[in-house]
C-alpha positions as CSV (number, residue, x, y, z in Angstrom):
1,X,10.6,-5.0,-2.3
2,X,8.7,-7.1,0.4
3,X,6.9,-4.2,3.2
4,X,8.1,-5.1,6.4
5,X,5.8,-2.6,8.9
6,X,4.2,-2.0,11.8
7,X,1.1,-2.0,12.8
8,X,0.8,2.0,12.5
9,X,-1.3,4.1,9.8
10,X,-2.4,2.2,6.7
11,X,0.2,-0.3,6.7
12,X,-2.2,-3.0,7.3
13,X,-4.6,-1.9,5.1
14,X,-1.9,-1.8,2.2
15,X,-0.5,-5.1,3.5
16,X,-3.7,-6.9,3.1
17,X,-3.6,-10.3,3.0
18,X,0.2,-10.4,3.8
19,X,1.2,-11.5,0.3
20,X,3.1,-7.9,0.2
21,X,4.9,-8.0,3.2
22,X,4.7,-8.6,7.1
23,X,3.2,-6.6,9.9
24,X,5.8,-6.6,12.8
25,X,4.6,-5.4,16.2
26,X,8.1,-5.5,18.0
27,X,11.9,-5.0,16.6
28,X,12.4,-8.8,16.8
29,X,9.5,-9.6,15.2
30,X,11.0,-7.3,12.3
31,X,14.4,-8.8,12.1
32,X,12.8,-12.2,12.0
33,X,10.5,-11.3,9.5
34,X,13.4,-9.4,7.9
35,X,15.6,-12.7,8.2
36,X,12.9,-15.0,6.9
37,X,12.3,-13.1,3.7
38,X,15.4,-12.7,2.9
39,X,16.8,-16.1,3.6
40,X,13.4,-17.3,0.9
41,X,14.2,-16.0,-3.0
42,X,10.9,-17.3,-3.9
43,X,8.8,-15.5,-1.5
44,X,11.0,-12.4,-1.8
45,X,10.0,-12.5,-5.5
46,X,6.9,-13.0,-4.5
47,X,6.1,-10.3,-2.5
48,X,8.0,-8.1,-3.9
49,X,5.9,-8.4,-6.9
50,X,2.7,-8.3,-5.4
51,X,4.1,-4.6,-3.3
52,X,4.4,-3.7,-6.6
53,X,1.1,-4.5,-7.6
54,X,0.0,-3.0,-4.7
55,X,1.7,0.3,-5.2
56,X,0.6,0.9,-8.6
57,X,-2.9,0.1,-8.3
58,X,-3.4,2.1,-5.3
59,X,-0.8,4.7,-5.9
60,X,-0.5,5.1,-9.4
61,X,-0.4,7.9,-12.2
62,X,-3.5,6.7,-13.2
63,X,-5.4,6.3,-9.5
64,X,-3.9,9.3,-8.5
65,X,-5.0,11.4,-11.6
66,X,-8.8,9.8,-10.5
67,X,-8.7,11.0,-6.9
68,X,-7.7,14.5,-7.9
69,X,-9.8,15.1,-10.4
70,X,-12.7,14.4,-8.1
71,X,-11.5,16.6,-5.8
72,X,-12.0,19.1,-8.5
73,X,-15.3,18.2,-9.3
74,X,-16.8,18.2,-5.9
75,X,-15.4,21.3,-5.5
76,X,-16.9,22.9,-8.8
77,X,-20.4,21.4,-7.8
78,X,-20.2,23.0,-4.3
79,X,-18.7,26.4,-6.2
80,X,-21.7,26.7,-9.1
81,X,-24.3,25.7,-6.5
82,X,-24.7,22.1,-8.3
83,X,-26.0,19.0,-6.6
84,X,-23.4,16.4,-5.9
């Protein structure tokens, strides 16, 4: 679904561009935004499709499985003494 968010954390930073959703920096501005989305199927579709996007290329199996697995290895390196 469309991200409707403030402008807390690493909303904008996930939001991007916009195309998956709508930083909101007051209630109204989030029922409007809310409204406007809703009352749009195409740019519903839209952006829930690129949120999806989104999620799984930033939080996938596959991105996630990447990050911890260098976690792992920097912490062998610093473990055996080996240079980063």
């Amino acid at each position: 679904v469309p991200v409707i968010a403030s402008d807390a954390g690493h909303f904008r930073t996930f939001l991007g561009d916009g195309a998956a959703g709508i930083i909101a920096d007051t209630p109204g501005e989030a029922a409007d935004a809310m409204v406007a989305i809703m009352g749009d199927t195409a740019r519903f579709a839209a952006m829930a499709a690129a949120a999806r996007a989104r999620c799984e290329g930033q939080f996938g199996i596959a991105r996630e499985a990447q990050a911890i697995a260098a976690v792992y290895d920097a912490l062998w390196k610093e473990g055996t003494g080996q240079q980063k």
